[in-house]
C-alpha positions in Angstrom: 53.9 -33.7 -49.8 54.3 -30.0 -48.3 53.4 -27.4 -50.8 56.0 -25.0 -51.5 56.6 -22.0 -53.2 56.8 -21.9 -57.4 60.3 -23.8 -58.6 60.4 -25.5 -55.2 59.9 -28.9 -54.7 61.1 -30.3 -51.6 62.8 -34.1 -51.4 60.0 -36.5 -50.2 63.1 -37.9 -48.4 63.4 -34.8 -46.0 62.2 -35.2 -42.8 62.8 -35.1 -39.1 65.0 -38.1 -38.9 65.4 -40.4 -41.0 63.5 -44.0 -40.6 66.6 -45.9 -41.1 68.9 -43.4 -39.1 66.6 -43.9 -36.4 66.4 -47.6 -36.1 70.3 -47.3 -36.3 70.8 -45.5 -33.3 68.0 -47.1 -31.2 70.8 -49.8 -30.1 73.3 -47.5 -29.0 70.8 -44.9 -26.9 67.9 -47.2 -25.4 70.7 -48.2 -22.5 72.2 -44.3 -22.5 68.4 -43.2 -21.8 67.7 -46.3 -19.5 71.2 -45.1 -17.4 69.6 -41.9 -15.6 71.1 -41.6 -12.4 68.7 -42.2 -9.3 70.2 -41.7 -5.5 66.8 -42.9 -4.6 65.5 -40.8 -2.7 62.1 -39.3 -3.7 61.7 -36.4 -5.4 59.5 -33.3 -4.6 56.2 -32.6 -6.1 57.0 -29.3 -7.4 61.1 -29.9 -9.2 59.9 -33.6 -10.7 60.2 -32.0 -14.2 63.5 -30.2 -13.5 64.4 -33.4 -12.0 63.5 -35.4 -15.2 65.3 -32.8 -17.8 68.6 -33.4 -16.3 68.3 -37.4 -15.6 67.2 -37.5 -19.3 70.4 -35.4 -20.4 72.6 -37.2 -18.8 71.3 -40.6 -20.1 71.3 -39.5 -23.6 74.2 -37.1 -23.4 72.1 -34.0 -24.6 73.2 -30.9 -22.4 70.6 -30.0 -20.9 70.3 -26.6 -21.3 69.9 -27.7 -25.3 67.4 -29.9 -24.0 65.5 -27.5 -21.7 65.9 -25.1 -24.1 63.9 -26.9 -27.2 61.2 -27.7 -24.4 60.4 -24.2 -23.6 60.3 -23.5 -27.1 57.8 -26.2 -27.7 55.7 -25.6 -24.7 57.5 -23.4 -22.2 57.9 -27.0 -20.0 54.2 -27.0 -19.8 52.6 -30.6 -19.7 48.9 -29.6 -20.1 47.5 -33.1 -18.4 48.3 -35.0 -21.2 46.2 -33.0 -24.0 47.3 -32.7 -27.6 48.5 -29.2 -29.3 46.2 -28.0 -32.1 48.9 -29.7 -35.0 48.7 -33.3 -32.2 51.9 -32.4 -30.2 52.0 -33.8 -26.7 54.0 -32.8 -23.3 56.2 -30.6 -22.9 58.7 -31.6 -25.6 55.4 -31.4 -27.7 56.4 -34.8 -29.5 53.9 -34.9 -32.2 51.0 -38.2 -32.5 49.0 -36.7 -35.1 46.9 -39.8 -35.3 46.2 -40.5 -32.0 45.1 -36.9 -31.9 42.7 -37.4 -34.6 41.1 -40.5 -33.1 39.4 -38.0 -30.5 39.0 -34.7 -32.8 35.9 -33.0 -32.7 33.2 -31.8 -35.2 33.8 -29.7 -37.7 32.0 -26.2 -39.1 29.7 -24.2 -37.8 27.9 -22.1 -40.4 29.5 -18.9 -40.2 29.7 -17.1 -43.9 33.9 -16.0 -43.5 33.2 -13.2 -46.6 30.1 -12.1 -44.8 29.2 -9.9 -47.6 24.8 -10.0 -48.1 25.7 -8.1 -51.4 27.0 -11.4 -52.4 25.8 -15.6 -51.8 27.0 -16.7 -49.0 30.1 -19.2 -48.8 29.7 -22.0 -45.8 32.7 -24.3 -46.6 33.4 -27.1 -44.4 36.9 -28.7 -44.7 36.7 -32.4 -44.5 38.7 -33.9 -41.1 42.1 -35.1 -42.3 43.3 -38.8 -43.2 45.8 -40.5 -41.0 47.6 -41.6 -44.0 48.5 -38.3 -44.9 49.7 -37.6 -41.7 53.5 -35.8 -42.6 57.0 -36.8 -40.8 56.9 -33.8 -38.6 53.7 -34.8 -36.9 54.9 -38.5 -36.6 57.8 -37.5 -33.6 56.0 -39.3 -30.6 56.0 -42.7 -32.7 59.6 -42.1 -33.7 60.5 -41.6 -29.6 58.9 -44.5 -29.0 61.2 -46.7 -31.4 64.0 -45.1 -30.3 63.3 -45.6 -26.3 61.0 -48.7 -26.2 58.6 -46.4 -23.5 54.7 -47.0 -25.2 53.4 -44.3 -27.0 50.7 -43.9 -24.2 53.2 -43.6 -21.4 55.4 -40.7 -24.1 51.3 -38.9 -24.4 50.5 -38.5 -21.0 54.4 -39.3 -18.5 55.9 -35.5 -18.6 59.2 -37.4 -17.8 58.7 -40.3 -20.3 57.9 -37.7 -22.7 61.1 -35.5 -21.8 63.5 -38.7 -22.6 61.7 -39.0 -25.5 62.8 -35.7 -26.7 66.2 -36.5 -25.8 66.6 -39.4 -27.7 64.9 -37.2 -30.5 67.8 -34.6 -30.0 70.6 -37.7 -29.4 69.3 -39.1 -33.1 69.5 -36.2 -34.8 73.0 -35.4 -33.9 73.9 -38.7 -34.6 72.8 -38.8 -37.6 74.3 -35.6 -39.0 77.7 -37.2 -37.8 78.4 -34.9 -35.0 79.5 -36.4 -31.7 77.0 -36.4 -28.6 78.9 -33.0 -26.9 79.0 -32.1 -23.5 79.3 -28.3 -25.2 75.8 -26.6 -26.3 77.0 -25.1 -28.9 78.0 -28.2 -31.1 74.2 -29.1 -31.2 72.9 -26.1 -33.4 72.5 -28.3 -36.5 70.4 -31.2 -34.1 67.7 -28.1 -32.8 67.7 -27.5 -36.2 66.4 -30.9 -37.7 64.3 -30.7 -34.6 61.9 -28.5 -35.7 61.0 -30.8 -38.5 61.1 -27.9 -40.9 62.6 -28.8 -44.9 63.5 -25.4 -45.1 67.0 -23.6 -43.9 65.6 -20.6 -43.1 62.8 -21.8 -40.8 65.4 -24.7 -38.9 67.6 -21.7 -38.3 65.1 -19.4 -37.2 63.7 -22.0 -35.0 67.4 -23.3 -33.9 67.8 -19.3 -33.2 65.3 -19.1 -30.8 66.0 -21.7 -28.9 69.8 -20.9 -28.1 68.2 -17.2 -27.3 66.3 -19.0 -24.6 69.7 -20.5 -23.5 71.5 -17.6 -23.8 69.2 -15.5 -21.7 68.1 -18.1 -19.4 64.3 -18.7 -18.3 62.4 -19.4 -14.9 59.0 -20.3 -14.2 56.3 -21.8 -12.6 54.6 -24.4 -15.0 50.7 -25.1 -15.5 51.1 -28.2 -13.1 52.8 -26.1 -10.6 56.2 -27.8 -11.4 59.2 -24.8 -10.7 61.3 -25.3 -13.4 64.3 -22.9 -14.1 67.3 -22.8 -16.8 70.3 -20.7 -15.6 71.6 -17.7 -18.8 74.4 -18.9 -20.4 75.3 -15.2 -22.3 78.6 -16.0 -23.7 76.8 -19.3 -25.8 78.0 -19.3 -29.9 76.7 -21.9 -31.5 77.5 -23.0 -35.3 75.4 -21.3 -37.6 76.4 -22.9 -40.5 75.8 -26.5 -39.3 72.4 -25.8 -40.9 73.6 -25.1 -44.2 75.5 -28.6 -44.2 72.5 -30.2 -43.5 71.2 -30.6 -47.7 67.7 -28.2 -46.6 65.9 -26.7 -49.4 66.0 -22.7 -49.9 62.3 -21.3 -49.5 62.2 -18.5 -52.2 60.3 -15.5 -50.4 59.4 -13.8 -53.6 58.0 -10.3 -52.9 56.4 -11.1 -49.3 55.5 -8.6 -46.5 57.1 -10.1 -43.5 59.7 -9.1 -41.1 63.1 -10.4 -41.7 62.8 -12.5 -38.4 61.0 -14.9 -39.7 61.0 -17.7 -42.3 58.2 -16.6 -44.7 57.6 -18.0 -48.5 54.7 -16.7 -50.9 52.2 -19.0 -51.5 49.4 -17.3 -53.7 46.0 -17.4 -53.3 44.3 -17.5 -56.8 42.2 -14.4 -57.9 40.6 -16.7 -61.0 36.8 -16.9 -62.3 34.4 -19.6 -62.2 31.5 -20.3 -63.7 29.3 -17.1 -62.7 31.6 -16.9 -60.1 35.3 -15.6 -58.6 37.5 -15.9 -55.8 38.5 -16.1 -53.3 39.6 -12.6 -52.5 39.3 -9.8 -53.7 41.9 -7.3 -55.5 41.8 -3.3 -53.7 44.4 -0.7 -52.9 44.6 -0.6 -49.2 45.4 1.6 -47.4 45.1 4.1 -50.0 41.2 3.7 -50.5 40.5 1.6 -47.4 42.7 1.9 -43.8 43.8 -1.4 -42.4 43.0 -1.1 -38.9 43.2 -4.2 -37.4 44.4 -7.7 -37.4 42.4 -10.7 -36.9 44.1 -14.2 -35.3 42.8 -17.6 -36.5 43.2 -21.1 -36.0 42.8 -23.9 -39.1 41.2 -26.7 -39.1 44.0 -28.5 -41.2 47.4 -29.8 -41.7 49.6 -27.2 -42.8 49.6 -28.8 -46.4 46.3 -29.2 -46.5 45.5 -25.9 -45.3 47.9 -24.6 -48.6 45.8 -26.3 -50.4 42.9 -24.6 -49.3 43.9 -21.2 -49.6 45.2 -22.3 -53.5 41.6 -22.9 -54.3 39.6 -20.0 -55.9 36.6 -21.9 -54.8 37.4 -21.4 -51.1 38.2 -18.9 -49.0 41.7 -16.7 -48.7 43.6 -14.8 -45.9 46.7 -12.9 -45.5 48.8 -15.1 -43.6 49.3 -18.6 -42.3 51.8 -19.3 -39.6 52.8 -23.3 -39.1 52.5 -24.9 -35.6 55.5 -26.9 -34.9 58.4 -24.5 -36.3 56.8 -21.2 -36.8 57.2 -21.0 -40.8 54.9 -18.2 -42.6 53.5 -18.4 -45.9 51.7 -15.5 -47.1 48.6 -15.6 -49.5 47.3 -12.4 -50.2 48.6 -8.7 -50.6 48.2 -6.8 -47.8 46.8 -4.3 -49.8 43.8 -6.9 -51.1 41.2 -7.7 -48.9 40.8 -11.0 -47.9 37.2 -13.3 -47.1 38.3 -14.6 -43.3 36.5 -12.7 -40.3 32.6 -13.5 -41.2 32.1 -9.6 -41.3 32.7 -8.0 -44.5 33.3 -4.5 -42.8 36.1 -6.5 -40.9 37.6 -8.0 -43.4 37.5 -4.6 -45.8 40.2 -3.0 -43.1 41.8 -6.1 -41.7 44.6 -8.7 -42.3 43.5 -12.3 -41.4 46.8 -14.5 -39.9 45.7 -18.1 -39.8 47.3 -20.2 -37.6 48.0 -24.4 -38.4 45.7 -26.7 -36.0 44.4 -29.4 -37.0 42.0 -30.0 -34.1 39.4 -28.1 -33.3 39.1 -29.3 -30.0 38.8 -25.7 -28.1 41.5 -27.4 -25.1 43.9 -27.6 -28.0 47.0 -25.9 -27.0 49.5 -23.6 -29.3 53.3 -24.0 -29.3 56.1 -21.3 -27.9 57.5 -21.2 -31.3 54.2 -20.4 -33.3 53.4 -17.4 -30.7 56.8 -16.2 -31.3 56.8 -16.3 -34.8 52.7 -15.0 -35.3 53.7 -12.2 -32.5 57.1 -10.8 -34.4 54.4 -10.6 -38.0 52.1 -8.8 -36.4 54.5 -6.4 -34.2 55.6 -6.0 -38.1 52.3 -5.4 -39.9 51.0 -3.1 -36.4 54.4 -0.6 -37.4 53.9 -0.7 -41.0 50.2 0.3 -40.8 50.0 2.2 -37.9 48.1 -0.4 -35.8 47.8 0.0 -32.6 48.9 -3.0 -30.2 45.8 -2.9 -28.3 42.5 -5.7 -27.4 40.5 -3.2 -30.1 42.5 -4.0 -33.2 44.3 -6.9 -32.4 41.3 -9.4 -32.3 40.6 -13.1 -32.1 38.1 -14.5 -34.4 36.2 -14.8 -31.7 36.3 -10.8 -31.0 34.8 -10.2 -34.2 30.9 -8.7 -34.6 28.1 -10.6 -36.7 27.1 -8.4 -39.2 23.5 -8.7 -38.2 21.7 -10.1 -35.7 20.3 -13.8 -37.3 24.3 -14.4 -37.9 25.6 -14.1 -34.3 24.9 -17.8 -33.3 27.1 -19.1 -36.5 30.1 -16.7 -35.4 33.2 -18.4 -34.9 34.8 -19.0 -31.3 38.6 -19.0 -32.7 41.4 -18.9 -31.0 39.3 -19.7 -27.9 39.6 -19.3 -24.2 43.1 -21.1 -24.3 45.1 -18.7 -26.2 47.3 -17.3 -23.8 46.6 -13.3 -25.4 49.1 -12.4 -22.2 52.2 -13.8 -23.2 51.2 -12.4 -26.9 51.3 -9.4 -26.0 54.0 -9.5 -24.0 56.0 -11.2 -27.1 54.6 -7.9 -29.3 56.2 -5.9 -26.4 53.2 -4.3 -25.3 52.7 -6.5 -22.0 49.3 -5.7 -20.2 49.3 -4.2 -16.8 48.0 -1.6 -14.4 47.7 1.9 -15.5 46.0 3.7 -13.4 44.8 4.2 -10.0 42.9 1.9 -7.6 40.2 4.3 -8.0 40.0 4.0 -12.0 36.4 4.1 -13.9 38.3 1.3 -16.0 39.7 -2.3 -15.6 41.6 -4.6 -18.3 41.6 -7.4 -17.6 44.2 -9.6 -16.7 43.5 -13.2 -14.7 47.1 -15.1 -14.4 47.3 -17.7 -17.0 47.9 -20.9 -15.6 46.1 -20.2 -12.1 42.8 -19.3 -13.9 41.0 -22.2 -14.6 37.5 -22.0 -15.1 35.1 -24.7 -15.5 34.5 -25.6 -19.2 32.7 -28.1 -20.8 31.8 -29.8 -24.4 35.7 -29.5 -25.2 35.4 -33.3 -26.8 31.6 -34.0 -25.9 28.6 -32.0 -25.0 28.0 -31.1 -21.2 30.8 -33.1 -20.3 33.8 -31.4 -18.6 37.0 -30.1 -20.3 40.8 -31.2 -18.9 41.6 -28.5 -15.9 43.8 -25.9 -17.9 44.9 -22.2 -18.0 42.4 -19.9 -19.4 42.9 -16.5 -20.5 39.2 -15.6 -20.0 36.7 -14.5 -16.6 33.4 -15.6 -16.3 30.7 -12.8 -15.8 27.5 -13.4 -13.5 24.1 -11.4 -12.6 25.4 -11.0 -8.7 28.3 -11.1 -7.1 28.0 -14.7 -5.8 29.5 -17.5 -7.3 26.6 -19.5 -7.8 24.5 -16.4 -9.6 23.8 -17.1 -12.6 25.6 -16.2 -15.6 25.0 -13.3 -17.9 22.3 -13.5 -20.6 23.9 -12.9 -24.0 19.9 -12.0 -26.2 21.7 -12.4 -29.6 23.4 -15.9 -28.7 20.0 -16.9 -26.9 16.9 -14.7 -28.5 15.1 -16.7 -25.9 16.4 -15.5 -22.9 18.2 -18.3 -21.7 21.2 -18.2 -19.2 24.6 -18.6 -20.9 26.6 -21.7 -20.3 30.0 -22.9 -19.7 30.1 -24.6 -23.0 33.8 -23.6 -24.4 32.6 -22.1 -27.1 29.9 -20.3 -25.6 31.4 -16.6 -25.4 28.0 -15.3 -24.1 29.2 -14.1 -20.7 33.3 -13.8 -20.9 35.6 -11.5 -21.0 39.3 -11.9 -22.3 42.6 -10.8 -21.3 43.4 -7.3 -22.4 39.8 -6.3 -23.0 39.0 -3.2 -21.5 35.4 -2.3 -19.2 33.9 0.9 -17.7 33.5 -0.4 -14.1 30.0 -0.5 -12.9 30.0 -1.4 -9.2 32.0 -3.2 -6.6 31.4 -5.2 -3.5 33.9 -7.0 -1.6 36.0 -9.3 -3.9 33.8 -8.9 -6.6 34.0 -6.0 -9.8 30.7 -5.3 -12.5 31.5 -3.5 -15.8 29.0 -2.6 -18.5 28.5 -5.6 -20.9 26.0 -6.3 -23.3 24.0 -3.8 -21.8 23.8 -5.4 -18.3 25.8 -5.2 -15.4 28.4 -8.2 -15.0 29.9 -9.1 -12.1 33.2 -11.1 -11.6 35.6 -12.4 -9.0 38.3 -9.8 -8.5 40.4 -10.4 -5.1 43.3 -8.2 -4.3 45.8 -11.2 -4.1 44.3 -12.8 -6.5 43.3 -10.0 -9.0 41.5 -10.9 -12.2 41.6 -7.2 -13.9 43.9 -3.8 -12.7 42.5 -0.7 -12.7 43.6 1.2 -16.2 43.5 4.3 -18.7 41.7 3.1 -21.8 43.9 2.8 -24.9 42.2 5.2 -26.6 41.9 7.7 -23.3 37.7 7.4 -24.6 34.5 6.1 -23.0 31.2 6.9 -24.8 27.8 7.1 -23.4 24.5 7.2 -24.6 23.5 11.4 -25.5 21.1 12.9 -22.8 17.9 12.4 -22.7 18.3 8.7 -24.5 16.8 6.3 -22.8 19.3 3.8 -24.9 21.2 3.7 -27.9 21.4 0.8 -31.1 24.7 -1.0 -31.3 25.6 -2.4 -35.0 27.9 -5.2 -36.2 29.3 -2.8 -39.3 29.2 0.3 -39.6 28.5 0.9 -42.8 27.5 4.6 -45.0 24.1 6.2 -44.3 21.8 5.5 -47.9 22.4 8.6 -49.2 26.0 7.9 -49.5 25.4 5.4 -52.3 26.0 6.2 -55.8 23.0 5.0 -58.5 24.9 1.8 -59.5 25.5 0.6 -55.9 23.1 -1.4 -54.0 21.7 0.4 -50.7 23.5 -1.7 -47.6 21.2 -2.1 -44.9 22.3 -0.4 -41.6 20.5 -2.9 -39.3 21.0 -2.8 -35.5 22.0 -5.9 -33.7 19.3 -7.2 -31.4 21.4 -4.9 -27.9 21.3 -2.0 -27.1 23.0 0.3 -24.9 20.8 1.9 -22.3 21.4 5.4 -20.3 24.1 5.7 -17.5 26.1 2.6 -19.3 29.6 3.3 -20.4 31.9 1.9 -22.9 35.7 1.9 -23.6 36.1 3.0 -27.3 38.8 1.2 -29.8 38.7 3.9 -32.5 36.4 6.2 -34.4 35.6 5.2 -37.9 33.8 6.9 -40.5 30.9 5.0 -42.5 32.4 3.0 -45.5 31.0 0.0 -47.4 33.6 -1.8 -50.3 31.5 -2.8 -53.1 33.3 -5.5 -54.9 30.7 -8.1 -56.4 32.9 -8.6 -59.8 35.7 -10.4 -60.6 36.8 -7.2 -63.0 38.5 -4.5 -60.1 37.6 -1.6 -62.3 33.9 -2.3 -61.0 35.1 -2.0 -57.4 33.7 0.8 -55.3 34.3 2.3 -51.8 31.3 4.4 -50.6 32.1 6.2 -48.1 29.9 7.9 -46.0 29.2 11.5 -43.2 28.0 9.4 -40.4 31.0 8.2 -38.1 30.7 5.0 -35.5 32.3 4.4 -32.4 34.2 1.0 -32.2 33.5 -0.4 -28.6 34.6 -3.4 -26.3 30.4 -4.2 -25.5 30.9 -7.4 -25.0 32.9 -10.5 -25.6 33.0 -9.0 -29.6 33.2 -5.6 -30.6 30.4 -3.3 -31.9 29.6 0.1 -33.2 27.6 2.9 -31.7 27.0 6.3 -34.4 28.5 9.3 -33.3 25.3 11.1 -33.4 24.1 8.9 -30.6 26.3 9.4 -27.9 28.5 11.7 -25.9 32.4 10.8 -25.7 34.1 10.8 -22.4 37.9 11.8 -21.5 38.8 8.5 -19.0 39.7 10.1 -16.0 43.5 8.1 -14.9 
């Protein structure tokens, strides 16, 4: 059962349709969707899917803007070859096989300490892969499609139009069975999107049901990862129902006293601050920002069902974050204060001055894809917490897991690779309102960059099995080589491989990448080919005019840095914590260890921010005990490679980006 907030329990009987409702209207809609007009003739390549939208409306007498629009909520009509979302949705109506999903889900852990605290043990918790049985209704849709249609599940996985009429008949069900008649008018079909979203909640199914007639309303166009041209004409004057989700018997999510916009659906589901044994967790209590600035904001992926993953964070023996945002509807349930600091990022600098937003996926397959609505919903709580705290809505403070430093050296290889290569950070940060794009002249010292989505697909492997290749799919990441030549080899990465070795294409092997919306001092150019300063080395990737992979840019900051004069290279740190005489008697010295980089003379790097040394000392279940040491020497936070890093101050000389 899904864990909900104190004096909520939600009917066991809720769920996206009801089994019997569903085997009652199989009779009446298996001949409606079988009854698709055909003139024949065939049809071309690149309008098949808008093709199969509106013979699957008119066989199940969904309109089919209602239908086109839940699709683009689910996946924005993309298909993505038949592979499974990260909660085991599938197609573009992103009907949902959680078990078949989990037949072919990958391994689990990797070693990284998420508190990354050495004042403190550290905490390597592996969550165990999910049971089939307890597989909820909302991740059952694809099996319920395939009762209702008769098309095999297989065919529903991997047919972009099989799927499509199995959302249709989905849609058709639900509205049956909230007694409303199958309308030619989109706006009788509020309450259907609704129950759609397989949310128990009102305030999620509305907020889902709301975005989708937004689509409608304002109309969409656009070429899909399979290079189907798919477009759905505004309809501006659409009023749907609003209260047809009040009818429909859904419980009322209490918010308590949460920190979220009032866009979204968002309950308060505590993580404990209890003791245990010799122990406590699994956060700790502080009074940010008044003793410690939040800063920046770090996006995560699960590795559990959403109920599970409640679980998880109700367990003072595991780890907490701020935030977890649900795959298929786009509910938030908040754990922590953002005033407490939570143990999520593997750094414990990073964590002191960051909030950690988990998002539901159950697979950790890296070529797991995320849904329209969970981007929408993650994007409007961070667009929130950014205003609140004064973040800025930049590469440098809005980070992926996978963004975020080792603390020293021996932990870079256990880092986390989280949300991965597939997480389309464009169409974030276009959702936050803060779209990525040129800013400066041809002639710019710096690039961000900015590869289009679904036409960059690089070559990855070890998605599902080691060495072997990953499904062709949209990347938001270029790869980085010694030359510029396509078969040079790739950039060395010295922390990820202390030997030397090359980097790979392994997907989770970040060694010589760099993502959407990072920014790069420029280093050289040749032909179609751009070098930028990374990890120390020049790295060279394919940057065609027509086909550009980065534009020419102002940093956000306006800053470069540069080792001082005279240096023949400068130590780059994963923290940046207080110089040792900054620490009172009663608080243990922190180590200010340089990772195993550096940054030689002539090299220069875009800075995020300027920080000064701090270190939270909180090693006690009793607050009272808690410290903040905070330090003279001030770091540099820098875009050196894949991950951020720190420079001191004292070390180099800052730069005014010239536009």
């Amino acid at each position: 059962m899904r864990a909900s907030a104190p004096g909520h329990t939600p009917a066991a009987s809720r769920h996206l349709l009801g089994t019997t409702a569903l085997l009652a209207s199989a009779a009446l809609l298996l001949p409606l969707v079988g009854a698709a007009p055909s003139s024949g003739a065939e049809v071309p390549a690149a309008t098949r899917l808008q093709t199969s939208f509106a013979a699957a409306a008119a066989g199940s007498h969904v309109p089919q803007s209602v239908l086109m629009g839940v699709s683009y909520i689910q996946s924005r009509w993309d298909t993505h070859h038949g592979a499974p979302s990260v909660s085991g949705g599938y197609g573009p109506m992103h009907l949902t096989d959680a078990r078949a999903a989990l037949a072919t889900a990958g391994p689990r852990g990797d070693g990284e300490d998420p508190r990354g605290d050495s004042a403190r043990p550290a905490l390597h918790p592996t969550p165990a892969l999910p049971k089939a049985t307890d597989v909820p209704a909302r991740l059952r849709t694809l099996t319920s499609a395939a009762r209702l249609t008769g098309i095999p599940a297989a065919r529903l996985r991997t047919d972009p139009d099989a799927n499509v009429r199995g959302g249709a008949a989905l849609l058709a069900a639900a509205q049956q069975e909230l007694g409303r008649p199958l309308s030619a008018d989109p706006a009788d079909w509020y309450g259907a999107v609704a129950r759609f979203s397989g949310s128990d909640d009102s305030a999620t199914a509305a907020v889902y049901a709301d975005d989708v007639f937004d689509v409608i309303r304002d109309g969409a166009r656009r070429t899909t990862d399979d290079g189907q041209q798919v477009s759905l004409a505004a309809a501006p004057g659409l009023a749907p129902d609003g209260n047809q989700v009040r009818q429909m018997g859904l419980r009322h999510a209490a918010a308590g006293d949460t920190q979220c916009p009032a866009t979204v659906s968002c309950t308060w589901v505590p993580a404990p601050y209890e003791e245990f044994g010799d122990d406590y967790g699994n956060h700790d209590l502080a009074d940010r920002p008044k003793d410690q600035s939040i800063d920046s904001i770090v996006i995560h992926d699960t590795e559990e069902y959403w109920d599970a993953t409640l679980k998880l964070v109700q367990d003072p023996t595991y780890l907490g974050w701020h935030y977890t945002v649900r795959s298929t509807d786009g509910e938030i349930a908040q754990h922590i204060k953002a005033n407490d600091v939570g143990w999520h990022a593997g750094n414990w600098y990073v964590n002191s001055h960051s909030i950690g937003i988990e998002h539901e996926g159950f697979l950790t397959d890296p070529d797991a894809w995320f849904t329209e609505e969970m981007y929408r919903s993650s994007a409007r709580l961070v667009g929130y917490l950014a205003r609140k705290y004064r973040i800025p809505l930049d590469r440098q403070h809005i980070l992926g897991h996978d963004n975020v430093p080792a603390t020293t050296g021996s932990g870079i290889p256990a880092m986390h690779t989280d949300p991965g290569p597939y997480w389309d950070w464009a169409h974030y940060f276009a959702l936050l309102g803060k779209p990525f794009h040129r800013s400066a002249g041809p002639a710019s010292g710096v690039v961000t960059v900015l590869p289009g989505y679904t036409g960059n697909q690089p070559a990855y492997t070890g998605c599902t099995t080691a060495g072997q290749p990953c499904a062709a799919h949209g990347s938001s990441e270029v790869r980085l080589r010694t030359a510029p030549a396509d078969d040079a080899p790739l950039v060395k990465d010295v922390g990820l491989r202390p030997g030397g070795q090359d980097s790979t294409t392994d997907v989770n092997d970040v060694g010589a990448r760099a993502s959407t919306g990072q920014q790069y001092a420029v280093a050289g150019r040749q032909g179609d080919w751009t070098a930028i300063w990374f990890l120390g080395q020049k790295a060279w990737f394919k940057n065609p005019a027509k086909h550009p992979a980065a534009v020419p840019a102002a940093p956000s900051s306006g800053l470069l840095i540069t080792p001082k004069a005279g240096r023949s290279d400068v130590p780059v740190y994963g923290r940046a914590y207080p110089e040792a005489s900054a620490y009172p008697s009663d608080v243990p010295v922190q180590a200010v260890s340089p990772m195993p980089y550096t940054l030689p003379a002539g090299q220069k790097y875009v800075v995020g921010q300027k920080v000064r040394g701090e270190y939270f000392y909180a090693v006690t279940f009793d607050p009272a005990a808690h410290r903040v040491v905070t330090g003279k020497d001030t770091y540099y936070e820098i875009q050196f490679g894949h991950r951020v890093e720190y420079v001191r101050a004292a070390d180099v000389d800052v730069l005014r980006a010239r536009p």
